[in-house]
N, C-alpha and C positions, 0 to 999 in steps of 0.2 A: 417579570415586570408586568405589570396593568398595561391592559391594552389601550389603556387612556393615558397613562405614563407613557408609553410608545409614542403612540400620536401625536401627544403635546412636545415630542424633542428631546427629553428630560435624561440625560446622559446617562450612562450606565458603567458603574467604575468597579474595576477588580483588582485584586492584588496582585502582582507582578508575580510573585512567584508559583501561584495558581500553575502558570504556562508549566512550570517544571516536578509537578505534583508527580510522585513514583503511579503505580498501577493497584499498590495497596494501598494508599491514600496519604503516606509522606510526604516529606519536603528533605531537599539536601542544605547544608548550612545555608544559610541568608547571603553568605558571601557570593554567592555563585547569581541571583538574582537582585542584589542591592541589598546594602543591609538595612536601609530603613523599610525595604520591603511595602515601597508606596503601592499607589495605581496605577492601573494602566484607562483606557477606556474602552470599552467595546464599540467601534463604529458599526454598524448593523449595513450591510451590501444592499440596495434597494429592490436587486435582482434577485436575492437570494432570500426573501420574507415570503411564508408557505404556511400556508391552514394544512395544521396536522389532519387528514382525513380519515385515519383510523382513531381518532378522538372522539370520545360519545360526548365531551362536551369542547364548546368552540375555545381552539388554542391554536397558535401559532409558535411557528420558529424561525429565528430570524439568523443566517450565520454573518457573524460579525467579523471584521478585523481587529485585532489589539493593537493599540497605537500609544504611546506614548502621551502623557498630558500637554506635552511639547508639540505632538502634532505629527509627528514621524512614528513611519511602524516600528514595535519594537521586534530589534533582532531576535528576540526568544518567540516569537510567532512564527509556526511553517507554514500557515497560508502568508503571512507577510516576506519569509524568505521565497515564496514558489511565485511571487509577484515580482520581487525583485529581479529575480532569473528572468523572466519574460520579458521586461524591460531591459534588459542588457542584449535581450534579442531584437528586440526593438531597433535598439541602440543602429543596430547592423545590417538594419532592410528586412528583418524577419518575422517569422513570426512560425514556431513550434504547433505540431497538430499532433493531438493525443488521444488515444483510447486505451482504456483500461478492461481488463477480464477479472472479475470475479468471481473466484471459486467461494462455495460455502457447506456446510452440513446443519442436515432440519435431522434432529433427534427429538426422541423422548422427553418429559422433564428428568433432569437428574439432580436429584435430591443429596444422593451421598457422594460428593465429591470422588470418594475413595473408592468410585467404582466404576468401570465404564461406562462411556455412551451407547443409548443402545437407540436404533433407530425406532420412528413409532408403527406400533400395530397398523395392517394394512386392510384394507378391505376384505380381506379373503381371513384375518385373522390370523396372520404371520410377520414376522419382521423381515424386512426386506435383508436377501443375504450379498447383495453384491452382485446381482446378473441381470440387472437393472441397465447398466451403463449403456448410452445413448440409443434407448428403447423408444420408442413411440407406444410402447403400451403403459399403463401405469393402474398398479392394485395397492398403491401404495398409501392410499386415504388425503391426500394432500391437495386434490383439488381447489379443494375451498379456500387453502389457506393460500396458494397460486393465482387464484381468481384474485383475492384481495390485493394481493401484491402489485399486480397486473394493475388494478384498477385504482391502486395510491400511487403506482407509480405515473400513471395517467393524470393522474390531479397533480402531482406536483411537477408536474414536467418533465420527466424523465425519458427520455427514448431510449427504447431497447432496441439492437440490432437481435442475436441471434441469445434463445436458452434452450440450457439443456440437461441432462442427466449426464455426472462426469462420474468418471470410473471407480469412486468409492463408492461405500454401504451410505445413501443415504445423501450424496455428497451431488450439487449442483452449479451452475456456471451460468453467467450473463456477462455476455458482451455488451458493453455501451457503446451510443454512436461517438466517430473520434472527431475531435474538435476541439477550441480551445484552452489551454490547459487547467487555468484555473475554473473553467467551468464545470472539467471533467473530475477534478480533485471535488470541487462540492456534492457532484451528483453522486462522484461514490459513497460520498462521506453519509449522502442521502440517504441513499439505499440501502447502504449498510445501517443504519438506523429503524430505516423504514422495516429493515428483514427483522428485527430483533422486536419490535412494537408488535406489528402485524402477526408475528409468531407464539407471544405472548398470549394474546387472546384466542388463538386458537390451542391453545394446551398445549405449545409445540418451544422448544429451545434450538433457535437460530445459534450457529457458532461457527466463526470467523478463525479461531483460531489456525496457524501453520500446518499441525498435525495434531489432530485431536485423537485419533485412531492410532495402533499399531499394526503394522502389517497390514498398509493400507496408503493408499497416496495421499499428499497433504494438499492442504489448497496454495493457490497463490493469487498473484494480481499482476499479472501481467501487464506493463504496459508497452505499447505500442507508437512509437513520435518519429515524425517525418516535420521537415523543415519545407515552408514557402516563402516566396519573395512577398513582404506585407504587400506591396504597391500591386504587385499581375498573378500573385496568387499561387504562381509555378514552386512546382516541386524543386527543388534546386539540390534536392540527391540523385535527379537525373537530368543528361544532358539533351538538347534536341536529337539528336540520334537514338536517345533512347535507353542509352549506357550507362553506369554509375561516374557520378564526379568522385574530385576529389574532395569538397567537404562532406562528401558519402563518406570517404576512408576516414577523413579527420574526425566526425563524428564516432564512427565507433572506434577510433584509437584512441581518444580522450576519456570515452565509459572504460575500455578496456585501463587506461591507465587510471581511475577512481575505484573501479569497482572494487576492490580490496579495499583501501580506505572507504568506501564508505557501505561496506555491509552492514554493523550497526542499523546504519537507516531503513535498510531493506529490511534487516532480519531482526527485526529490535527486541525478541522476546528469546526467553530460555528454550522455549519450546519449538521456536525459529529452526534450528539447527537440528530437531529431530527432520526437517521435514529437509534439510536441504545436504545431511550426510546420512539419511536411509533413503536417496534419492529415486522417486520414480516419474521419470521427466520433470524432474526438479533441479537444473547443472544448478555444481556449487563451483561455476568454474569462469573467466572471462573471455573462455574463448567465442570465435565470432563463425557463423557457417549459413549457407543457405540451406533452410527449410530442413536443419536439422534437431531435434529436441533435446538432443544431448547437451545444445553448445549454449551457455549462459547468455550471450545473445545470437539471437534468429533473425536472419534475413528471409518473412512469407516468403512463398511465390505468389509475384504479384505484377500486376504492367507496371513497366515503368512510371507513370502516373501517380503509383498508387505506392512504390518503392520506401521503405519505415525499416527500422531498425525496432525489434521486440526483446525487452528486458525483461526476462525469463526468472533473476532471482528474485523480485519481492514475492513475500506472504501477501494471503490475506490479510494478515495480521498487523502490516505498516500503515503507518498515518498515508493516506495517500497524498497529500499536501505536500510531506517531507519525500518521499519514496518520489513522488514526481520531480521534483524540485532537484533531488541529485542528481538522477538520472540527467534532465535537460543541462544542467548545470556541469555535467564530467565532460558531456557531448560539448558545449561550447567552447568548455578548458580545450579541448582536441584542435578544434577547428580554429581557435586564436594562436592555438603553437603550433598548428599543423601537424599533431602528430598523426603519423601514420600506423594502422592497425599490422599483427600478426597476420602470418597468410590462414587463409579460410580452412577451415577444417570437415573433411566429411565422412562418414561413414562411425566406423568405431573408432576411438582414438584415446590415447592416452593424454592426463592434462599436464604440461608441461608445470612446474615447480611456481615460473614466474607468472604461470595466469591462474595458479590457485586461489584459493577463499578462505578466509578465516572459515572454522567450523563450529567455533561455540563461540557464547556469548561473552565472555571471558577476552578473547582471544582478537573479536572485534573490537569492542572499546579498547583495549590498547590499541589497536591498528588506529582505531580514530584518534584516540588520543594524542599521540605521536604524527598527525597527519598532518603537514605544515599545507596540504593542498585544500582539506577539511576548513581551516581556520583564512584559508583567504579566499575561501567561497564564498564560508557561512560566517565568518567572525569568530573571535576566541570567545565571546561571550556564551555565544550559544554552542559551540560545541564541548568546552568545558563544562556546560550547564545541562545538555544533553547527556554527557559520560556521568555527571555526578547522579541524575537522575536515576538512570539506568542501573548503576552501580550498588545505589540502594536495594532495586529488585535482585538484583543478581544474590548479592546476601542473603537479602529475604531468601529468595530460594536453595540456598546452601544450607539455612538454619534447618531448614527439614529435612528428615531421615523416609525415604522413600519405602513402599511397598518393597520393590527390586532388593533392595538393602537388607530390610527384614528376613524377609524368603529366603537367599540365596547369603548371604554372609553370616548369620546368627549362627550359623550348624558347623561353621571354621574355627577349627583351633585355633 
C-alpha cells in the first residue's frame, strides 16, 4: 500500500483463505476457509508500524491483525488465536511472560537446491568446520553482516539479551528480552525477517529451517513463560517462601497433557522431525525436569523470582504466534483442571510410552486431527484448516523421490 493510502485510513482487504496458503503456494478446498472465499481486513497494530532500515529506499512494515469484515478476529489468524489465550489469562488475574531463543544458520548462497549448505568463506579463506561453537573468536567474515543486524535491530526496537555461536557449522542464537507475549511473537516474527533481508545484501543466506544440516544439531525456538498476578506483578509459580506452587505443577501438567496433540504446531514442517528424532538436545518427549536438556520441558535454575517453565520442542521453523499460543494455552488447560504433572526426571532416562511425540509429520496431523482438546482451544475451524493446509505440503513432499532413494535403492533387486 501507499504510504498515503496508509495515512488517509483507507482499509486493506484480503482473501480469507490467504491465512491457509500451503508453503508451495496452494490453497486447500474453499470449504475449509468459506466457500465464497470473501475478505477479511488487515487492521495494522499502531505499535507494530516500522521503517524498514535495511531499505535503500523509504518503506515501511506494518504487522497487522486479520479480523473479520464483522469486526471480530478471525479464527484462522495465530496472532489473533495468541491474543485470544492472553485474554483468558486476563480473564483470571494474569498475565503470561515470555521469551523466546532463536537458533539460525548464515550460509553460502545455494543456488542448487540438490546440494548442501555450505557455510561462507571466512577471512582466512576457509569454511568454517564446526569448532567455532561458543568461541569469542571469530575468522569467520560475518562481521559486517552482525554489525548490521545489531544496528536494524536497534531501529526497530528490538532488545537483545544474550548472542551467540551455537554448536553447529555456521549455526547461531539470540535470546530476546522476555515479556509480553504478543509482543515477543512480533519481535521474533521481526527478526526473523530482519536476518533473512539484512543477509541477502550481504551475499549471505539466512535459514531458519529445523535441520538444514546432517549430522549436526537443528535449531529451535525455545520458549520460555512464567505466569504473574496482572494487578502486583508476582510470580505466582512461586510461593512467599520461595517454593513452587501448585499452578507451577498445573501448568506444566496441562503442556505435558497437549504436547502430543499439538506437535503439529511446534514442528509444522517435514523437515521438523529430522531435527526432533536425530535429536541433539532436541527431547521429542513431554517429560518435565530441572535444568535437564534431555527433558521436552526445562525447569532453568533460577531464583525463585525468576522460576518459568522452557518448552524445548518448537523449531525454528514454527510460526512463533501459533507455537506461543499452544504452549500458553495447554498450560492454562492444566491449571483450569488442575492437572498435575508426572514426577520430574533427571539424569539419563528412558521416555515412558505415555509422554512420547509424534515423530513425523504424517503422524502429527492425525494426532491433531483427532484432538477434541486442539478444537476447544483453537476451534474446528482452524484446526481442520490448519491439517488441510499442511496435508497439501506433506504430499507435495511425498510426490519427490529423494537423492537417499536414488543412491541407496536403485542397485536393489
Amino acid at each position: 500500500m501507499t504510504a498515503e493510502g496508509f495515512l488517509e485510513g483507507r482499509r486493506l482487504q484480503m482473501a480469507r483463505g490467504v491465512l491457509l496458503q500451503c508453503i508451495m503456494g496452494g490453497y486447500p478446498p474453499a470449504r475449509f476457509y468459506g466457500s465464497d472465499d470473501g475478505d477479511l481486513a488487515l487492521t495494522a497494530d499502531p505499535q507494530q508500524i516500522h521503517r524498514l532500515p535495511w531499505s535503500s529506499q523509504p518503506r515501511a512494515l506494518a504487522i497487522c491483525d486479520a479480523d473479520e469484515l464483522s469486526g471480530e478476529s478471525s479464527r484462522l489468524s495465530t496472532r489473533g488465536q495468541l491474543k485470544e489465550v492472553i485474554a483468558r489469562y486476563a480473564a483470571r488475574g494474569l498475565a503470561p511472560v515470555v521469551a523466546t531463543e532463536l537458533e539460525f544458520f548464515v550460509f553460502a548462497p545455494n543456488t542448487d537446491p540438490t546440494q548442501p549448505f555450505q557455510p561462507p568463506l571466512g577471512l582466512d579463506g576457509r569454511r568454517e568446520d564446526g569448532h567455532s561453537a561458543f568461541s569469542v573468536s571469530s575468522n569467520n567474515g560475518l562481521r559486517p553482516f552482525f554489525s548490521e543486524v545489531y544496528a536494524c535491530m536497534a531501529a526497530l526496537g528490538l532488545p537483545r539479551d544474550t548472542f551467540m555461536h551455537e554448536m553447529g557449522v555456521s549455526q547461531f542464537e539470540i535470546n530476546l528480552l522476555h515479556g509480553d507475549p504478543l509482543l515477543l511473537a512480533d519481535q521474533t516474527f521481526l527478526f526473523k525477517h530482519l536476518l533473512k533481508e539484512v543477509a541477502l545484501k550481504h551475499g549471505l543466506t539466512v535459514v531458519c529451517m529445523a535441520k538444514p544440516l546432517a549430522h549436526t544439531p537443528g535449531s529451535s525456538m525455545h520458549i520460555h513463560q512464567s505466569l504473574v498476578e496482572s494487578a502486583s506483578g508476582r510470580n505466582v509459580f512461586s510461593d512467599e517462601a520461595g517454593e513452587p506452587t501448585a499452578m507451577f505443577r498445573h501448568f506444566i501438567g496441562g503442556l505435558q497433557a497437549g504436547m502430543a496433540d499439538f506437535t503439529a504446531l511446534f514442528a509444522p514442517n517435514v523437515n521438523s522431525y529430522q531435527r526432533l528424532c536425530h535429536p541433539y538436545a532436541s527431547p521429542n518427549n513431554a517429560c518435565w525436569s530441572h535444568d535437564n536438556r534431555a527433558a521436552g520441558l526445562r525447569i532453568p535454575a533460577s531464583s525463585p523470582v525468576a522460576r518459568r517453565v522452557e518448552n524445548r520442542l518448537p523449531g525454528a521453523d514454527a510460526n512463533p504466534y501459533l507455537a506461543i499460543a499452544a504452549s500458553l494455552a495447554a498450560g492454562l488447560y492444566g491449571i483450569e483442571n488442575e492437572l498435575e504433572p508426572t514426577p520430574a526426571i533427571q539424569g539419563e532416562f528412558a521416555v515412558p510410552d505415555s509422554l512420547s511425540l509424534p515423530c513425523t509429520l504424517h503422524a502429527a496431523l492425525e494426532r491433531l486431527k483427532r484432538s477434541q482438546l486442539a478444537k476447544e482451544l483453537f476451534g474446528n475451524e482452524f484446526v481442520e484448516g490448519y491439517v488441510a493446509s499442511k496435508t497439501m505440503e506433506l504430499t507435495s513432499f511425498s510426490d519427490e523421490i529423494t537423492p537417499w532413494e536414488r543412491r541407496v535403492l536403485a542397485a536393489q533387486a
